[in-house]
C-alpha positions as CSV (number, residue, x, y, z in Angstrom):
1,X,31.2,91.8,-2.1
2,X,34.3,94.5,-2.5
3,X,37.3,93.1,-1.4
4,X,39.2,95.1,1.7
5,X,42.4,95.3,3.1
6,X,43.9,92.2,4.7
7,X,45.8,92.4,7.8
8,X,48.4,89.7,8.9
9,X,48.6,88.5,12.5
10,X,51.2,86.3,14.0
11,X,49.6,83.1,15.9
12,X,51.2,80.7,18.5
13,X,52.1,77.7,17.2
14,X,55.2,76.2,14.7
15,X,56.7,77.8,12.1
16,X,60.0,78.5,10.9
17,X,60.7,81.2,13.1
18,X,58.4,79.6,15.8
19,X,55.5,81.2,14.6
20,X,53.1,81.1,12.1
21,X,51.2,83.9,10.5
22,X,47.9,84.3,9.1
23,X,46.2,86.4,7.1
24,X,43.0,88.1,8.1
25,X,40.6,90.1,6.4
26,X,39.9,93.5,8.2
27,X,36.9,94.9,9.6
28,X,34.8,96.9,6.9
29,X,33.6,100.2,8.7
30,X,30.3,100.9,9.1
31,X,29.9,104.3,6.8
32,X,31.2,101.6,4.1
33,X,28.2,99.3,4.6
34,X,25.7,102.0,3.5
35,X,27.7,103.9,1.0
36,X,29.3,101.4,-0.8
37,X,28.3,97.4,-0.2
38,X,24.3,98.2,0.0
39,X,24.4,99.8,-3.7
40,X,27.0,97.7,-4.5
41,X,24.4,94.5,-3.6
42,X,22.4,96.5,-4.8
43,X,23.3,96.8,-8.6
44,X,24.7,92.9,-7.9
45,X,21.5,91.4,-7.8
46,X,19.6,94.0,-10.1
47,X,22.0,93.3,-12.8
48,X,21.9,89.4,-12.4
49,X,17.8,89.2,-12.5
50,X,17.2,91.4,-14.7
51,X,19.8,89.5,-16.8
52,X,17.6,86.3,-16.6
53,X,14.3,88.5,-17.6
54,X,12.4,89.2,-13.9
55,X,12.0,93.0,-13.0
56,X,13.0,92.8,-9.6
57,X,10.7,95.6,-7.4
58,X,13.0,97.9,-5.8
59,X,11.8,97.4,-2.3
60,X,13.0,93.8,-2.6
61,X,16.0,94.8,-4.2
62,X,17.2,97.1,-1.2
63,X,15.8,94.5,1.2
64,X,18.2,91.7,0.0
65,X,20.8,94.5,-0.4
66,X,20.2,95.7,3.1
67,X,20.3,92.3,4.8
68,X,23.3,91.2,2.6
69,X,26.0,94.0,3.7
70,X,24.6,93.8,7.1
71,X,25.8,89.8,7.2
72,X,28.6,91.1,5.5
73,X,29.9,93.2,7.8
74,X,29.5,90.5,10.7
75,X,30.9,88.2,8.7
76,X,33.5,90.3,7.9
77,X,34.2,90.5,12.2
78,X,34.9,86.9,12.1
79,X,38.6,85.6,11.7
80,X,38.3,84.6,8.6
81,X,40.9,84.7,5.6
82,X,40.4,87.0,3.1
83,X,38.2,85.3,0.1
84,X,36.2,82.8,2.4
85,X,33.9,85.6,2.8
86,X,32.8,85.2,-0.7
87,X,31.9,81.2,0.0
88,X,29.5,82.3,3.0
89,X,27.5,85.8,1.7
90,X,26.9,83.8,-1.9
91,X,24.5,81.5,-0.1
92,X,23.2,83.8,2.4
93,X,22.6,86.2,-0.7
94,X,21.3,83.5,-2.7
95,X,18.4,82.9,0.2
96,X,17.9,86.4,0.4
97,X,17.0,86.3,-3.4
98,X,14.9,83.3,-3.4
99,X,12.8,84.8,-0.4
100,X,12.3,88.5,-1.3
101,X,12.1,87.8,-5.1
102,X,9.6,84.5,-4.9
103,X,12.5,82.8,-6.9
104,X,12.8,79.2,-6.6
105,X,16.3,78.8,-5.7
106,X,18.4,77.6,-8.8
107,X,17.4,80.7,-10.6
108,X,18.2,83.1,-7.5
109,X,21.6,81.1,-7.6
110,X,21.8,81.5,-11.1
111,X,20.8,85.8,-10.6
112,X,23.3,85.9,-7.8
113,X,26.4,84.0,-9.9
114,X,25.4,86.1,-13.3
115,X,25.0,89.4,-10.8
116,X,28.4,88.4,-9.5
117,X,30.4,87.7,-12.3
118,X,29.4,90.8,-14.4
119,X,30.2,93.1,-11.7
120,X,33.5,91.3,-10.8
121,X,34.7,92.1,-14.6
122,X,33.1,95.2,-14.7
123,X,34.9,96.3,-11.1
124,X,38.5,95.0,-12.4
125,X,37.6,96.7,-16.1
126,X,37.2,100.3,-14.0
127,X,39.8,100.0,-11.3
128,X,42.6,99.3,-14.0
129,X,40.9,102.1,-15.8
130,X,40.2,104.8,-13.2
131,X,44.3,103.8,-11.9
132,X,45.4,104.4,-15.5
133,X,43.5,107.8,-15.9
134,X,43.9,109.0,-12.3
135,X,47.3,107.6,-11.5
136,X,45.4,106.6,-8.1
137,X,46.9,102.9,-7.6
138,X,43.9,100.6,-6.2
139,X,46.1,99.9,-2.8
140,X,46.1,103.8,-2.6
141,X,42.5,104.1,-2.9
142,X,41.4,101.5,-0.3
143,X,43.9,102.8,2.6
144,X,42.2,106.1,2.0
145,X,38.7,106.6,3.6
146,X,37.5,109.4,0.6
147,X,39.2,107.8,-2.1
148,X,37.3,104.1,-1.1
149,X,34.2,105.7,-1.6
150,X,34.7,107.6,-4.5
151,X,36.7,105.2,-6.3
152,X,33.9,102.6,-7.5
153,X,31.3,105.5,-8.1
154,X,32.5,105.4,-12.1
155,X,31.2,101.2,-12.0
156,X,28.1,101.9,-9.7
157,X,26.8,105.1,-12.3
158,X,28.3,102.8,-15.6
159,X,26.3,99.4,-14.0
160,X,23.2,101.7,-13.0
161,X,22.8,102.4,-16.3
162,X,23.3,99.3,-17.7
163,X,20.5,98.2,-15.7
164,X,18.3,101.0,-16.5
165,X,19.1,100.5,-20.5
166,X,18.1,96.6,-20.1
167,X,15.1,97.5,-17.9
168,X,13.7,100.2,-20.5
169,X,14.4,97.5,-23.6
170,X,13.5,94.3,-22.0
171,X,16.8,93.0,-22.7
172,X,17.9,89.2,-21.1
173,X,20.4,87.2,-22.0
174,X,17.9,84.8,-21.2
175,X,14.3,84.8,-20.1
176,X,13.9,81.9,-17.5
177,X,10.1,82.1,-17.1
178,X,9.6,82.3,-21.3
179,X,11.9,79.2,-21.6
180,X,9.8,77.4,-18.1
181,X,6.3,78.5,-19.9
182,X,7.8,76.5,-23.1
183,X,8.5,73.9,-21.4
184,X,5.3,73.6,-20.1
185,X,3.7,74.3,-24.0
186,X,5.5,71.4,-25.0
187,X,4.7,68.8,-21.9
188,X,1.4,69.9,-22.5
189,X,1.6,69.0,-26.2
190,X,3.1,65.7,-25.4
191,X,0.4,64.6,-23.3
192,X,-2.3,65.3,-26.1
């Protein structure tokens, strides 16, 4: 869910000068689907399940992440402001989730918002980083078609590992099924 360059039209209608304008969000190209928003879905969803103790399978994990940048690059072809993108994919990806992962869906929502939020910190963390060490200003790096798929491989190798470090440990910041199994321990000691 990268954010891309906007681009502002001019529509009929009234304004101060006669016209209004509007901002739209431009069309992601296609070489930026598979090289950038599939890991980048990717590592999202990875991050945010593995974050609430399941080990997501990898074929389900590229599935969702597959099927996910493909509606976001159609979505992306709509005229849509820049940011309501965001407020269509979340539900579409939390769907996705639900049905690849066998998730009910307030704990794919829950792996999708966690997924989200960590790599929305982790993405401003290393931009103002990599523009600090580089002198690369982010603007720069999105107009450029090398630099906008270089620029976020320091997050996708940091997050990777992230993963693969709470994967190897069995680390959660919660485990949703132990806290739904004690749940159950204690309905089940209720009733006796």
């Amino acid at each position: 869910m990268t954010k891309y360059p906007s681009a502002t039209i001019r529509l009929p209608g009234i304004g101060i000068a006669g016209r209004k304008e509007a901002l739209l969000m431009d069309r992601m190209p296609f070489y930026l689907v598979v090289f950038q928003s599939i890991p980048e879905t990717a590592i999202l969803i990875s991050l945010g399940l593995i974050l609430i103790g399941f080990k997501p399978k990898l074929k389900s994990v590229l599935i969702i992440a597959s099927l996910e940048s493909l509606a976001s690059f159609l979505i992306r072809c709509l005229p849509l402001p820049p940011g309501i993108n965001v407020f269509i994919q979340l539900p579409i990806l939390v769907v996705l989730t639900a049905c690849c992962c066998s998730l009910n869906l307030p704990d794919a929502a829950l792996a999708s918002l966690l997924g989200l939020v960590v790599l929305a910190l982790t993405e401003t963390a290393f931009n103002l980083l990599i523009s600090a060490v580089s002198g690369i200003a982010v603007r720069q790096a999105i107009e450029d078609p090398l630099l906008r798929l270089l620029f976020p491989l320091p997050e996708f190798v940091f997050l990777t590992v992230v993963i693969l470090i709470l994967r190897r440990y069995n680390l959660a910041l919660f485990d949703i099924q132990e806290l739904k199994s004690l749940e159950r321990l204690k309905g089940d000691e209720k009733q006796e």
